[in-house]
C-alpha positions, 0 to 999 in steps of 0.5 A: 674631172669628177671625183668620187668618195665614199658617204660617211659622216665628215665625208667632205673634209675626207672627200676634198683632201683626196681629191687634191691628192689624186688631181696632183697625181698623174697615175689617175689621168694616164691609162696604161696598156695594163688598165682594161675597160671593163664594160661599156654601157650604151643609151640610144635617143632620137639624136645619137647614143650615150655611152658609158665605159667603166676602166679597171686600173689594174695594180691601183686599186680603183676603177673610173667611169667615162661617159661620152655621146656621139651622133648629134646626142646632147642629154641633160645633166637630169637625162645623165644621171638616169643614165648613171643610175643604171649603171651603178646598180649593174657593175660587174662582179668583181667591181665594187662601188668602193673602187669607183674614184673619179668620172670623166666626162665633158661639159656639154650638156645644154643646162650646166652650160647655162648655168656656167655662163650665167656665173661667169657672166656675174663673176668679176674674176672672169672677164680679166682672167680671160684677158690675162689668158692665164689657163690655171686662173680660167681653168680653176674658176670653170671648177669653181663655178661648176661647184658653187652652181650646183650644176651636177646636182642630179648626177650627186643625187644619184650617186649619194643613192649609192653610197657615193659623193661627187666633187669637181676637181678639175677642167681641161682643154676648154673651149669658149663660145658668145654668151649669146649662144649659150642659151642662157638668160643675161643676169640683171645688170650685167652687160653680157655683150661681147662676154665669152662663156664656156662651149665645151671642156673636159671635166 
């Protein structure tokens, strides 16, 4: 899950503390028959097409977006925040960017998986973590690593463009896959043999 705040001076001490407070809160994971999506937003390609929804939680105060593809669709990151950008510039009335608190989407696109693979591939956590089968220790370097690669950078871009900062909190229902077909170059000296990389997770 992606979390976004408010662009205002110390916006990243402000930003980390809510984002622990709504990633321990149930109320941001659980849709309600009362929540409404709003509006939904579709990209066509040559592949499939992106959609992006917008839910309002009603009696919350703040509203999410969720973005998905379907028929074969596997934009960049790059393509994503293109994507993005429209949507934030076109919110409906009554749906300020002031209520706009976290984004859900998964990790498929073919250039955050590379870089996720390749910090997995040098993080000495990752391979005894995958061992120990222990999903918060798994879990909780897949969102360190998207953090620490600056792997949404783009998307970030764009959403500073509008006021807004974006975070990482959280990963769910992960899948993994051989490094070799993550698409990714193996780091020098590193023995990426046999290594199981992120294909697919919830964020």
């Amino acid at each position: 899950m992606v979390f976004a705040s408010r662009f205002v001076k110390m916006t990243r001490s402000i930003f980390i503390v809510l984002a622990v407070g709504f990633l321990f809160s149930s109320r941001t994971l659980v849709a309600k028959p009362s929540d409404e999506t709003t509006q939904i937003w579709k990209f066509p390609s040559k592949d499939g097409v992106t959609q992006i929804s917008l839910t309002s939680f009603k009696g919350e105060g703040y509203a999410s977006l969720g973005i998905w593809s379907e028929g074969g669709a596997h934009p960049s990151m790059k393509e994503e925040a293109v994507f993005f950008d429209q949507v934030l510039g076109s919110l409906p009335q009554g749906v300020s960017l002031d209520r706009l608190s976290f984004i859900q989407l998964r990790l498929q696109e073919p250039d955050v998986l590379k870089q996720v693979a390749g910090y997995a591939a040098q993080s000495k956590k990752w391979r005894p973590a995958l061992k120990s089968k222990s999903v918060p220790e798994v879990y909780g370097l897949i969102t360190d690593f998207l953090n620490k690669s600056n792997a949404y950078a783009d998307l970030n871009t764009t959403f500073v463009k509008h006021g807004l900062m974006i975070h990482v909190a959280g990963v769910e229902k992960v899948n993994v896959q051989d490094f070799s077909k993550s698409g990714a170059s193996c780091p020098p000296a590193t023995n990426c043999q046999g290594l199981l990389v992120p294909s697919d997770a919830q964020v």
